[in-house]
C-alpha positions in Angstrom: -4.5 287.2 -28.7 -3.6 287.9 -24.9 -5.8 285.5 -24.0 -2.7 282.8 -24.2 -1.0 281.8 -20.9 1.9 279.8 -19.6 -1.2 276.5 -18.6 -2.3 277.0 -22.4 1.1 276.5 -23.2 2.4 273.8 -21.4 -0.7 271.9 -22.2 -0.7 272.8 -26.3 3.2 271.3 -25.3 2.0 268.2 -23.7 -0.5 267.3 -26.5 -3.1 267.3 -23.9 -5.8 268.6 -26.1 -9.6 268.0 -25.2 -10.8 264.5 -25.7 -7.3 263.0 -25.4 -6.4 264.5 -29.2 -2.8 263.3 -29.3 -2.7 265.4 -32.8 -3.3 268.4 -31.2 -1.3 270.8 -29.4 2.2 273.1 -31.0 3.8 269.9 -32.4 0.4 269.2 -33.7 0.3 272.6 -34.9 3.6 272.9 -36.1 3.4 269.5 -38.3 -0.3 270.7 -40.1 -0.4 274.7 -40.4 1.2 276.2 -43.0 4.0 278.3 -41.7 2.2 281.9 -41.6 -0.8 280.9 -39.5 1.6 279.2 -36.9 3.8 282.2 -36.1 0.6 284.2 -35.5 -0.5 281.7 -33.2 2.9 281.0 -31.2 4.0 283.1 -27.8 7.0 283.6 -30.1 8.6 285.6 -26.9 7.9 282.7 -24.6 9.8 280.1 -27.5 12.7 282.1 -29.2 14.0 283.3 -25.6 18.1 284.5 -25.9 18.7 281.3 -23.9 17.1 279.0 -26.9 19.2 281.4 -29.4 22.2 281.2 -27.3 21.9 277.0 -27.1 20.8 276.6 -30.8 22.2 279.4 -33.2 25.3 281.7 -33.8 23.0 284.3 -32.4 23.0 285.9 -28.6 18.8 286.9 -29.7 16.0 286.5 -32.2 17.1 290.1 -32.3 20.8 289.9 -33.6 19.8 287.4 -36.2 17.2 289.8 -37.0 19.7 292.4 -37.4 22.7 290.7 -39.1 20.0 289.1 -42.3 18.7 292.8 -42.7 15.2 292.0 -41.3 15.6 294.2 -37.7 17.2 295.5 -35.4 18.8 293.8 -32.2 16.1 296.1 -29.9 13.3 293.6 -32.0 11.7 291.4 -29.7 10.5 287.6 -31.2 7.5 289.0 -32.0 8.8 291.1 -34.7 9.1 287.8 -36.7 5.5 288.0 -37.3 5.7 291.0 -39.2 8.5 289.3 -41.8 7.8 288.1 -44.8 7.8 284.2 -43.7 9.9 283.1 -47.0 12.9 286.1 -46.2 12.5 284.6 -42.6 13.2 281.2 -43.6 16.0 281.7 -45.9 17.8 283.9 -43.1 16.9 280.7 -40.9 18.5 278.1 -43.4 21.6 280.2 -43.7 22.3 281.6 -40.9 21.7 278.5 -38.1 21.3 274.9 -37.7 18.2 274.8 -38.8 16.2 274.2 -42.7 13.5 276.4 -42.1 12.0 278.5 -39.6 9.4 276.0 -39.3 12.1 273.7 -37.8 13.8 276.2 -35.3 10.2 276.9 -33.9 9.7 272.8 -33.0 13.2 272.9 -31.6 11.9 276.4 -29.5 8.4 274.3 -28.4 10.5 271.2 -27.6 13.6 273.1 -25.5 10.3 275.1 -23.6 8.4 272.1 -22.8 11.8 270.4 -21.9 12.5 273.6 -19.6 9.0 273.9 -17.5 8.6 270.0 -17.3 11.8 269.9 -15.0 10.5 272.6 -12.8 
């Protein structure tokens, strides 16, 4: 899975998928894979960055949510939501932040990234 850059990104982002496949791409993604496969598939440290936890939840980091639902510890980096069960790590999401689901708070992550890189 290191084979996933920044340009692989940004393009997944942009829907810019080969053959001009406007369904494809993480919002693509996001709308037709059920929620397991997409958290194996995301750069979760490149989408639930402390600024994006800061903006969006009661939390400083993916982290300190982690820590204060009982799934981790505030040293967890985003990638440690892969290894949660994804139903504990969407009730924590519901209750804990803005958003329904985990699911939800991932599309917000893609769309605040792409948002980020496309004013650069």
């Amino acid at each position: 899975m290191m084979g996933f850059n920044l340009n692989d990104l940004k393009g997944l982002l942009n829907n810019k998928g080969e053959g001009g496949n406007s369904s494809g791409g993480i919002m693509g993604m996001l709308g037709k894979l059920p929620l397991d496969q997409i958290i194996q598939k995301l750069p979760l440290d490149k989408l639930l960055t402390p600024e994006f936890m800061q903006k969006h939840t009661p939390f400083q980091s993916i982290g300190e949510l982690l820590q204060k639902t009982g799934l981790g510890s505030t040293t967890d980096s985003p990638e440690k939501v892969k290894e949660v069960p994804t139903d504990q790590m969407d009730n924590q999401v519901s209750q804990n932040t803005q958003f329904g689901s985990l699911q939800q708070m991932l599309q917000k992550a893609a769309e605040f990234y792409a948002a980020r890189k496309g004013g650069q």
